[in-house]
N, C-alpha and C positions, 0 to 999 in steps of 0.2 A: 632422758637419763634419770631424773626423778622418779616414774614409774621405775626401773629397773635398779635402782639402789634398793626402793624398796620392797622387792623382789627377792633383794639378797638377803633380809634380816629376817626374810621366812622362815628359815629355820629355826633363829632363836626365839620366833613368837609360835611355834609350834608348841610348845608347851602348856600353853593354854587350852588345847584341845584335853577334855577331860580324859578320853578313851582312846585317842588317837595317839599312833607312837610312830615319831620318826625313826624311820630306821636308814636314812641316807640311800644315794643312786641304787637302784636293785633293775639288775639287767631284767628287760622286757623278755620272754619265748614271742614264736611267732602264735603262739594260741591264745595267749593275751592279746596281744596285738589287732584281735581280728574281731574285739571284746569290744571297742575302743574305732570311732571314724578315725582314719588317721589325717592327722593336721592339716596334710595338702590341700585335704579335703574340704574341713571345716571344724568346731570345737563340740566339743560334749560337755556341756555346763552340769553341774549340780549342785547338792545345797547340803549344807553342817550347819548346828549350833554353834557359837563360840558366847561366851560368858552370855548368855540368854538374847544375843539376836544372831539372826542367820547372815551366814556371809556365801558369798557366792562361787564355786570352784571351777575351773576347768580340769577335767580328768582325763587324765593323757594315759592310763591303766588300770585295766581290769581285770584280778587275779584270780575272781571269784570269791572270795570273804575279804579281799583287804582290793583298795584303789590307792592308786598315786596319783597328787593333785597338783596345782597350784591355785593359792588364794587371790583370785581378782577382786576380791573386796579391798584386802590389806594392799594391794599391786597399785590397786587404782581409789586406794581412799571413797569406793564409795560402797553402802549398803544396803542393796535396795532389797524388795520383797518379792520382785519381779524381777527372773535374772534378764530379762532380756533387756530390763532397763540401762547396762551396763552399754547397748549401743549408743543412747542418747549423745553420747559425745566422739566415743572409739568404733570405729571401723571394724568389720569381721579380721581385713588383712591384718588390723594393727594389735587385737586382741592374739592373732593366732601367732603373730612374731614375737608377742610379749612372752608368751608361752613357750615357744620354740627356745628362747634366749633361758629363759628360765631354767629349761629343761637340763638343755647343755650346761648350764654353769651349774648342774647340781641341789639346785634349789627347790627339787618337787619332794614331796614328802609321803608318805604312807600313813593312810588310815584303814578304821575298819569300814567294811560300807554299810555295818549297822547304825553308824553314826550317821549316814549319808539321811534327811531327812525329803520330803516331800520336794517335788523339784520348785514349783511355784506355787505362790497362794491365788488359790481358787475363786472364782467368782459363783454363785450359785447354783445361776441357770446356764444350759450350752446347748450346742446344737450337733445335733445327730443326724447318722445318713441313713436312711433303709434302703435296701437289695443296691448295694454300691457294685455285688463281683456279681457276675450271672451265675454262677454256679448256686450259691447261696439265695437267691431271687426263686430258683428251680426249688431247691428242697422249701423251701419257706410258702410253699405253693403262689406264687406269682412268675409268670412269663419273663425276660430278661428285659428290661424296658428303664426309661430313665430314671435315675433314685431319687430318690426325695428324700427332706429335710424337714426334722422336728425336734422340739423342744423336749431337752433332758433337765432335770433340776437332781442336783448332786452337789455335794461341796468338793470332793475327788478327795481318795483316801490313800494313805500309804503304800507303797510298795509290798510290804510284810502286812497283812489287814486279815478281820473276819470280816463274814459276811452272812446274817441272818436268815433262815431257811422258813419261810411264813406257813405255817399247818396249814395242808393242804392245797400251798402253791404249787406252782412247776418255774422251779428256778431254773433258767438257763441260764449258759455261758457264752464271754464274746468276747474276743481279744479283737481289739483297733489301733489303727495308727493315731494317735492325734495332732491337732495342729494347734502349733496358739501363734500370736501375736505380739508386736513389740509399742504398737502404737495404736489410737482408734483406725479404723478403716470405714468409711462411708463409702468409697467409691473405688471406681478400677485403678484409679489414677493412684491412692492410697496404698492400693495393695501392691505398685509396682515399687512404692518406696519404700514397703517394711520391710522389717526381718522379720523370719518364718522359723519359727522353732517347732519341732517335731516330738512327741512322748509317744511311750507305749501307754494304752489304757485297757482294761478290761471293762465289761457292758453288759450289768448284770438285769436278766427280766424275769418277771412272772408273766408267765405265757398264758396262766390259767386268769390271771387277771385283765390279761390283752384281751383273748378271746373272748373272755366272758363279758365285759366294755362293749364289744364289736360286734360280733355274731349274729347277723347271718350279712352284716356290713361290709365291705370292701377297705382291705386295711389303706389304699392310698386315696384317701377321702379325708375332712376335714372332721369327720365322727375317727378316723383312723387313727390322724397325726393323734385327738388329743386323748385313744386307748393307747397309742408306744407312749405318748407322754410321762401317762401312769404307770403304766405297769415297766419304766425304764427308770424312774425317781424314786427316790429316799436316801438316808442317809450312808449308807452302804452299797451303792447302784455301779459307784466310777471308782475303779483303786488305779493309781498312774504307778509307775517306773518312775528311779530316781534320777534320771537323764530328760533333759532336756538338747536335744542336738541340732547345731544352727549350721546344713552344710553350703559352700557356697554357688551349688547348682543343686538348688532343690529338686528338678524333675530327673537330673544322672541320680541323685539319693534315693528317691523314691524307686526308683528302676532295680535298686541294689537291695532294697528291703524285703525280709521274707518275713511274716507275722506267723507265731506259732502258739499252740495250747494243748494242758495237757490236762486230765483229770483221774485222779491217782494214778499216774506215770503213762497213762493210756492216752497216745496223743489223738486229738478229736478235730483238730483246724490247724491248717497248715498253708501257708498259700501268700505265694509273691505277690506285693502292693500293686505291682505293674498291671496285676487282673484287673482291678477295678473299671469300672465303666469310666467313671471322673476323677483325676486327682484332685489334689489338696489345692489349688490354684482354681481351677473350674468351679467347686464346692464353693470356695470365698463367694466368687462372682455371682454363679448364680444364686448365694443366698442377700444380696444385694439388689436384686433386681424388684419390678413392682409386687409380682406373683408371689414370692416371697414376705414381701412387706405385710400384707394385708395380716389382720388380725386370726387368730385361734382361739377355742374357746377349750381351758382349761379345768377342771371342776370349778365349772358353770362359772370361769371369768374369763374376760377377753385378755389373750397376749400375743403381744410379737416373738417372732422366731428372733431375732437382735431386738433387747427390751428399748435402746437409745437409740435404735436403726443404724446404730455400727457395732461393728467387732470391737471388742474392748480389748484390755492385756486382762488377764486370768479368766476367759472364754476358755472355751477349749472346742475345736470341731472335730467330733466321733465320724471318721470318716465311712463308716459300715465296717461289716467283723465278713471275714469269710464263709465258703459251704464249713459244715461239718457240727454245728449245732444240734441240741437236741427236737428243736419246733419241726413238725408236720401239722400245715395246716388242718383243719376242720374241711371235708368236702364241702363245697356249697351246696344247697338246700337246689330242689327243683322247681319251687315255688315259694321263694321267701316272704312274701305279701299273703300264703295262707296261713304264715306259721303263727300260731298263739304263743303268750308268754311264757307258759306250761311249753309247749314244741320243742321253744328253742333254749330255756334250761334244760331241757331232757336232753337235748342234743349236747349242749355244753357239755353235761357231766359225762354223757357217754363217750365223747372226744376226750373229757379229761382222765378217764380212767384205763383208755385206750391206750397213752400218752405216759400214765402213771406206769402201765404191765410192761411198756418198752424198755425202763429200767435205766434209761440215760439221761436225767436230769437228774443234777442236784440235789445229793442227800447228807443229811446232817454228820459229819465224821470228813465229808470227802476233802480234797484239798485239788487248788490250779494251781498249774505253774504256767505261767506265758512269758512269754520271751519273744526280741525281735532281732534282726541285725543292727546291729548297733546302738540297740536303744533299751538295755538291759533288760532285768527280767520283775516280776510279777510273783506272788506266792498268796493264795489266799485263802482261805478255811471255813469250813461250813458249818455254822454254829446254829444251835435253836434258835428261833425267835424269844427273847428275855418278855421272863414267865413262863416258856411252857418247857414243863420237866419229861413232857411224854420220849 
């Protein structure tokens, strides 16, 4: 009864939202509705400022410029940085009836979703999946076979972001599902007692950096993992959606999710999660295992794929992007072992300019939109690299 008094003086502390206007009960359409997991299901967390720290929401509508919420920070007095920290004590069921009560007695409010900020704070390093759907394995020049796992370093950026375009790279694009965490995970045993929250992310590379690291090398090799390492890192690499979604059968959620992308309105990947070779559950485990464990060498230092050998909360795992990217691999050479270092920069460049004339990667001006079922949308802009005014 405590949580749900204070529940009810949500309205009157709605006021404090700088930008945000309640406007009282606003009937849902069924196209909102389908914006939004519905309750039965599980919750859709997100994140506001409120007088300079973030409090944590569940968002029960999405109208496309404005959401109707309720405040689990204010509900349940606590404020964490990690929504998912909000199970430490409450239950999925007992959060999702908090909400349900709320709802009906009136007490969700409307805001703008510009206000909505970053869903959780980021930890640095994460891990990535390559060739997860076979389709995308095919274009990417590799056979369909099991995906592997490596090391991203991104801090993950806003929903609304830019994103630097490096003279003379090949920026591509990659819309992912992500997963995070509510607790460390060292083992199987850990993963069957977390909660699993799910983001949209986009997975941004220089391909001209990949290849050029790797070439005439096989990208699933230990020279591979740590060319996606780089040319998948910096500070602009991972932009997340403002959704965080906890449903309560993750593998029927994952069944139901379609990942989408578009690049100035030209959609370019599209493709139900269900494809994947491994879900989000698999991915954990086997990056837990010994094979896994063993060290990588990053410009020229050794790391683990998990830096503490567990999943932490503000991880994130890039579970792989679908077909429909701009990368075609480089043919392989018929004698890699004659090539000289002259050979196989000539070859580089002549792949990169092959790559360049295709006309489908990333140019400064262009803009993504990615979007998933339930797991809102992505916007982001292709800026020069600061300094070059060409």
């Amino acid at each position: 009864m405590r949580r749900l008094s204070i529940v009810r003086d949500l309205v009157k502390l709605s006021s404090i939202f700088v930008i945000a206007v309640c406007v009282g009960p606003t009937a849902v359409s069924a196209q909102d509705d389908a914006r939004i997991l519905p309750l039965d299901q599980g919750l859709t967390l997100a994140r506001t400022m409120v007088e300079g720290g973030p409090h944590v929401l569940a968002v029960v509508r999405d109208a496309g410029e404005t959401v109707t919420a309720v405040d689990l920070s204010v509900a349940l007095a606590i404020y964490p940085s990690q929504p998912l920290d909000l199970f430490a004590g409450t239950s999925l069921s007992e959060l999702v009836k908090l909400v349900g009560d709320a709802v009906s007695s009136g007490q969700a409010f409307d805001l703008a979703k510009s206000d909505l900020i970053r869903p959780l704070d980021t930890r640095g390093q994460h891990v990535a999946t390559a060739v997860n759907y076979p389709a995308h394995a095919v274009e990417a020049g590799a056979p369909p076979r099991q995906p592997f796992l490596f090391a991203k370093f991104a801090p993950g950026g806003p929903s609304v972001a830019q994103a630097a375009n490096t003279p003379g790279g090949l920026l591509d694009y990659e819309v992912e599902l992500g997963v995070v965490v509510d607790r460390p995970i060292a083992s199987a045993a850990d993963l069957d007692d977390a909660v699993i929250g799910f983001v949209l992310v986009t997975d941004m590379t220089d391909r001209y950096s990949l290849v050029g690291n790797l070439y005439p090398g096989v990208v699933k090799s230990d020279a591979g993992v740590a060319s996606l390492a780089i040319a998948k890192s910096a500070p602009d690499r991972m932009q997340m959606a403002n959704y965080v979604v906890v449903p309560f059968d993750r593998s029927a959620f994952q069944d139901q999710v379609e990942i989408r992308l578009a690049v100035n309105g030209e959609t370019r990947q599209q493709e139900r999660v269900s494809s994947m070779t491994e879900d989000a559950d698999a991915l954990i485990r086997r990056s837990l295992t010994a094979e896994e464990r063993r060290n990588f060498s990053y410009r020229g230092a050794p790391i683990r794929l998990l830096p503490r050998g567990a999943w932490e909360p503000g991880m994130v795992l890039l579970t792989g992007t679908p077909s429909g990217t701009a990368f075609r691999a480089p043919a392989p050479p018929d004698d890699p072992a004659a090539m000289s270092a002259a050979d196989i920069r000539a070859a580089v460049e002549a792949w990169a300019d092959s790559q360049r004339a295709a006309g489908t990667y990333l140019k400064v001006g262009d803009r993504i939109d990615a979007s998933g079922t339930y797991l809102g949308s992505i916007q982001v802009e292709i800026v020069p690299i600061a300094g070059d005014v060409n």
